[in-house]
C-alpha positions in Angstrom: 6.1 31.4 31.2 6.7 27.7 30.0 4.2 27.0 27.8 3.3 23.1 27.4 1.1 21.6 25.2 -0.9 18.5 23.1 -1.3 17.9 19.4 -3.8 16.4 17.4 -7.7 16.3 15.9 -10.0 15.7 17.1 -9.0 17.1 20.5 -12.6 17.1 22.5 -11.4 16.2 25.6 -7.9 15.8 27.4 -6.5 14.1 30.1 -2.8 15.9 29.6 -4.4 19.7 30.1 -6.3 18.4 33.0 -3.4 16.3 34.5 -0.8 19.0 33.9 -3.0 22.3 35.4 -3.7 19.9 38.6 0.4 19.1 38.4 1.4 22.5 38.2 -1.4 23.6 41.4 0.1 20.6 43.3 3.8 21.7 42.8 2.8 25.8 42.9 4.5 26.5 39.8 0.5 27.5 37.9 2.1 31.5 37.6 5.1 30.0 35.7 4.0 26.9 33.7 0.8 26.5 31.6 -0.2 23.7 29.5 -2.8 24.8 26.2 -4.6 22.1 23.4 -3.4 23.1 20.2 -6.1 21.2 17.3 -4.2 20.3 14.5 -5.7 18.7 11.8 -3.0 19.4 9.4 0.4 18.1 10.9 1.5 20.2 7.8 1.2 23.6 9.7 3.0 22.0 12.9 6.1 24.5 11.9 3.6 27.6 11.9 1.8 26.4 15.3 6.0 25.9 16.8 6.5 29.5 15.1 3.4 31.1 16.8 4.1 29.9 20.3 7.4 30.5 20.9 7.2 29.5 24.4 6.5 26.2 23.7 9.3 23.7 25.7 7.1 20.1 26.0 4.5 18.7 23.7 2.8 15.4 23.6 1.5 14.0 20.8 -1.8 12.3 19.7 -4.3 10.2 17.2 -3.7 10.9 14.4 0.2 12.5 14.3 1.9 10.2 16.7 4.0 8.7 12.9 3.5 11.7 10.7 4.9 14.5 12.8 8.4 12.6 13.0 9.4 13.8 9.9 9.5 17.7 11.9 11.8 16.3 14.4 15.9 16.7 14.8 16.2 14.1 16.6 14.4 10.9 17.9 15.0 8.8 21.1 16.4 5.1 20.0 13.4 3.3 21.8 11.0 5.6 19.5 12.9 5.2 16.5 12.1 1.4 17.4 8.9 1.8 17.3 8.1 3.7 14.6 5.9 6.6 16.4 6.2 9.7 19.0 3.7 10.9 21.6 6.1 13.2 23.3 8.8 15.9 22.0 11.3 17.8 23.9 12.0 21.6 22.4 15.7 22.5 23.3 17.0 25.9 24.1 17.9 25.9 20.3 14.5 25.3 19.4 15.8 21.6 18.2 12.9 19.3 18.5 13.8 15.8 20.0 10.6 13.2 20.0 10.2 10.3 22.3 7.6 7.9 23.6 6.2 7.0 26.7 3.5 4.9 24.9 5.6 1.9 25.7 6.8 3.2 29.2 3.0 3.5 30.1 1.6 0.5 28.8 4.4 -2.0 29.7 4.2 -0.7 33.2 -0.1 -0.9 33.4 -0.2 -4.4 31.8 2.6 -5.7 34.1 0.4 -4.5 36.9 -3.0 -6.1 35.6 -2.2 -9.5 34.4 0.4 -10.5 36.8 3.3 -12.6 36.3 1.8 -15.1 33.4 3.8 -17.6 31.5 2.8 -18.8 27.6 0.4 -15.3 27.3 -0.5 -14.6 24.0 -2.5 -11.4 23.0 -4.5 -9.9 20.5 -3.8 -6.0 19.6 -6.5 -4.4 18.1 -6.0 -1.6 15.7 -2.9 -0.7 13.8 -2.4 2.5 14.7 0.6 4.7 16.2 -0.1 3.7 19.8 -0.4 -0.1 18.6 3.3 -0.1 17.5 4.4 0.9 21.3 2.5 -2.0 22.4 3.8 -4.0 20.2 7.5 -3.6 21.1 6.3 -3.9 24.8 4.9 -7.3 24.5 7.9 -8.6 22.6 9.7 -7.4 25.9 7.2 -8.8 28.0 7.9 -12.0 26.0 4.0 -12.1 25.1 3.1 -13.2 21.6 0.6 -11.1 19.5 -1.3 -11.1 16.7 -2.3 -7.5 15.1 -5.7 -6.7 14.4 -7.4 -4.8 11.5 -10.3 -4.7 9.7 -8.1 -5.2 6.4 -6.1 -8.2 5.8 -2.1 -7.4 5.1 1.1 -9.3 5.7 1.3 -8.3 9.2 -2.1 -8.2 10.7 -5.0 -10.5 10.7 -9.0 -10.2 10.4 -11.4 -9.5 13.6 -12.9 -13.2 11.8 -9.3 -14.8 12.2 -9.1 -12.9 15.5 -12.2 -14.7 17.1 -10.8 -17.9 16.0 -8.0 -17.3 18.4 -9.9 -16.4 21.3 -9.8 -19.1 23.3 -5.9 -19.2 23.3 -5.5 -15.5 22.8 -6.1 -14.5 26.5 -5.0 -10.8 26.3 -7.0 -8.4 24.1 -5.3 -4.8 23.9 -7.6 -1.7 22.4 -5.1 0.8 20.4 -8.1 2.2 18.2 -10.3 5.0 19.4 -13.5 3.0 19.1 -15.6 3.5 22.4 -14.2 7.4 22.9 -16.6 9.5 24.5 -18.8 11.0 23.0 -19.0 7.7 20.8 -19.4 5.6 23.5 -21.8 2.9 21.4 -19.0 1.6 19.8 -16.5 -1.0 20.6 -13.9 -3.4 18.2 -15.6 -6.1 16.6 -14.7 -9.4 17.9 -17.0 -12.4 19.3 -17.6 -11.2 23.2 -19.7 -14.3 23.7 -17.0 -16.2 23.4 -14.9 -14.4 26.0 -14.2 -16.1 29.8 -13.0 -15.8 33.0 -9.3 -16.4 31.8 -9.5 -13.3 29.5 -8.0 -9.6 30.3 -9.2 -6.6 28.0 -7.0 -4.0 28.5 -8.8 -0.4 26.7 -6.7 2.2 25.9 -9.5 4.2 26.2 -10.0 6.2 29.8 -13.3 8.1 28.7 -15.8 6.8 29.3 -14.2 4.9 32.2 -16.0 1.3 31.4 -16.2 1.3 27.6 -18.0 -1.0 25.5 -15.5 -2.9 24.8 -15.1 -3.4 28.7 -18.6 -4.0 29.9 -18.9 -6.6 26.8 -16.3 -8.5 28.4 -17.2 -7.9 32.2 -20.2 -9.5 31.4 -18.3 -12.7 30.4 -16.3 -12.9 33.4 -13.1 -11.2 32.1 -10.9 -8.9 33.9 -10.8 -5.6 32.5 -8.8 -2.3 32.6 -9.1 1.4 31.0 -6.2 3.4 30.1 -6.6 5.9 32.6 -2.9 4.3 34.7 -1.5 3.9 31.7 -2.0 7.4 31.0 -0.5 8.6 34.3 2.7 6.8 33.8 2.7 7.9 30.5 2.6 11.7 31.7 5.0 11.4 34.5 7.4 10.3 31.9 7.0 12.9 29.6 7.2 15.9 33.1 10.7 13.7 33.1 12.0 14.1 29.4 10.9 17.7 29.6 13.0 18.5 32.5 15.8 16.2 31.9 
């Protein structure tokens, strides 16, 4: 048996477990391949759960051990290393662990896809968090300038006040943070949606509910909006390809 799995806590609902036992029916390999949730809220005992499930070949990663789990790995893929974070690890024949991330893979490929070819974009990330540095690195590919997003002020991120100044040349807003997760689903960043228009795109990262908050807010402005659910496809097709590279 091949034993996949996903890290992380709060783990209430997945779209890996679901995506992977449909995968595995689709491609008749269910008797031979099994993908399990394994809550972690300490990413201290990440050797014992490794220990305890031998079996283990291909894990994915999530909030909130996408940075801390690196220091567990042998060896990381240059493009993570980049970017500061993993969401999926490879466990050799030698039980080596090798970490990867097909944040970037996922999200460069669903943003290219909903904005279009778009010349002197500039976005707004929201949240600071290990999927914002993916995005990050694949809007400086893109060649779209950003401005990060917290609710603390530091040397490289801005205010949600400063953000809504920006607004009307910011055109792009990206959702890394959790805000608007089912069962929260009341909840959404806090930026000025009445100041949103027909030029903006709000791309969620969110998939569950599949219009958040943060979504409908902008809907209702005329802005194009998007859920994370594509990015999340891509980002799983990539990691089925590091796993059986």
């Amino acid at each position: 048996m091949k034993k996949f799995g996903l890290i992380g806590f709060p783990l209430t609902h997945s779209f890996s477990k679901k995506y992977f036992t449909e995968k595995f029916a689709d491609l008749g390999i269910s008797g031979s391949n099994q993908y399990d949730l394994f809550e972690l809220s300490d990413i201290l005992k990440f050797p014992e759960l490794l220990a305890q499930n031998a079996d283990v070949v291909g894990i994915n990663v999530t909030i909130p051990h996408k940075v801390n789990v690196m220091q567990f790995l042998t060896d990381i893929d240059p493009a993570a290393k980049k970017i500061g974070a993993v969401n999926v690890i490879k466990v050799n024949p030698d039980k080596s662990l090798k970490g990867y991330n097909s944040d970037y893979y996922g999200f460069k490929r669903s943003v290219e896809e909903f904005i279009g070819p778009k010349e002197n974009m500039k976005a707004l990330v929201l949240g600071n968090g290990g999927a914002a540095k993916a995005i990050m690195v694949a809007l400086e590919d893109l060649g779209i300038e950003y401005k990060l997003v917290s609710r603390t002020k530091s040397e490289t991120t801005i205010t949600y006040d400063e953000a809504n100044v920006l607004l009307p040349t910011h055109h792009l807003l990206v959702n890394t943070s959790p805000l608007g997760t089912y069962p929260n689903v009341d909840q959404c960043p806090d930026i000025d949606y009445e100041a949103l228009t027909s030029e903006h795109f709000l791309h969620d990262l969110v998939y569950n509910p599949e219009v958040t908050m943060f979504m409908a807010n902008g809907i209702k402005r005329g802005a194009k909006a998007k859920n994370g659910y594509e990015m999340l496809v891509h980002q799983a097709e990539k990691s089925w390809e590091i796993w059986n590279s």
